[in-house]
C-alpha positions, 0 to 999 in steps of 0.5 A: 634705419640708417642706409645708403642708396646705390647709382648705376654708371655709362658704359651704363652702371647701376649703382646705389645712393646713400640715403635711400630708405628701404622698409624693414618688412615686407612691400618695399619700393624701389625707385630706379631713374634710368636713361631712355635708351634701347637697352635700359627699356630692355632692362625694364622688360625682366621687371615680372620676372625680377618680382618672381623671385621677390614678390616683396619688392616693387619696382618703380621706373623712371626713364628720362632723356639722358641730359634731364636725367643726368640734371635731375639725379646729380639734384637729387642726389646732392640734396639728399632728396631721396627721390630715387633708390638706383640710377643709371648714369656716367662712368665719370661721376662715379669717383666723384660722388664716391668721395662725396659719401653719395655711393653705397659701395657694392663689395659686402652685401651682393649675391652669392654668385657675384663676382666683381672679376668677370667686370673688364679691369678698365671698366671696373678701375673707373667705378673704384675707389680706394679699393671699393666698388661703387657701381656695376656697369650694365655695359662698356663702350668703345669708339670705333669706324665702322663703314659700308664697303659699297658707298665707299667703292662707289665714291672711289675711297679705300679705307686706310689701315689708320685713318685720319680725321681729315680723311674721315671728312672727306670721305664723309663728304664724298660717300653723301647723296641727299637726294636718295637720303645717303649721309656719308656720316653718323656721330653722337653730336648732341649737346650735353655732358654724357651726349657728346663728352667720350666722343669729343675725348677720342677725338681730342686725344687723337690730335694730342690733346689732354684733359690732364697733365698726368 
């Protein structure tokens, strides 16, 4: 039986990779390599009642960090290993594998009552390609400052209607008291593709800069 397997995405998307073997009866496993964050444990949790509805099916779940999962699955997947049958990982990897034939394309074969529409357009362009959809994003993410109105009026700060990095630095420094364990600022600064990639992007692009010409 000649099939493809499917790959999930970040936001996070859930997609299928080519190459995953299902069996043709009864008593299939499915094998999902998932990063280890709060929402796909979360996801974990509706295993019981994912196997109500098909008790022939058996869920297998892999969850890694997301810089071990990204090495492991990109692997796996361009080896044709056939470890895993569903994967959580980047928006960006998505067209890229599409092209590769790695990605089984989610337009036939979904639920009656899936509707790729209700997807937000910008979210389901970068899963497409060529017109087909090859992952189905769990969630989207957007960059945003959020702050505490208190520490900000305690360090004398108000916050600009459009704030710049130079301001955001200072406020940071200002708003921060490590005696009583008060950092004036929270970022994703881990390394790694994935871990720290869209934030340096927003903040590349808020100084002009381009990946691309075009």
């Amino acid at each position: 039986m000649n099939t493809k397997r499917t790959l999930a995405s970040s936001a996070a998307v859930l997609a299928l990779t080519a190459g995953a073997a299902f069996a043709e009866a009864h008593a299939t496993t499915l094998t999902i390599a998932t990063v280890n964050n709060g929402d796909m444990v979360r996801m974990q949790g509706l295993t019981d009642d994912f196997n109500e509805q098909h008790p022939d099916i058996m869920l297998e779940w892999v969850t890694l960090e997301e810089n071990v999962l990204r090495q492991n699955v990109t692997t796996d997947i361009s080896t044709g290993g056939g470890q895993y049958d569903v994967i959580t990982i980047g928006t960006y990897e998505v067209p890229i594998w599409a092209n590769n034939g790695w990605l089984v394309s989610l337009s036939d074969g979904m639920a009656e009552d899936w509707n790729a529409d209700d997807l937000l357009p910008a979210i389901a362009g970068g899963l497409t390609v060529d017109g087909e959809l090859y992952a189905a994003p769990f969630y989207g993410e957007s960059s945003m400052v959020m702050y505490r109105k208190d520490l900000m009026e305690e360090a004398g700060l108000e916050m600009p209607d459009a704030p710049t990095w130079e301001f955001i630095r200072e406020a940071a420094a200002a708003m921060t008291d490590r005696e009583n364990d008060i950092n004036g600022i929270c970022l994703r600064g881990k390394a790694g593709w994935g871990e720290n990639v869209a934030f340096l992007t927003a903040m590349s692009n808020s100084f002009g800069a381009r990946w691309f010409d075009e």
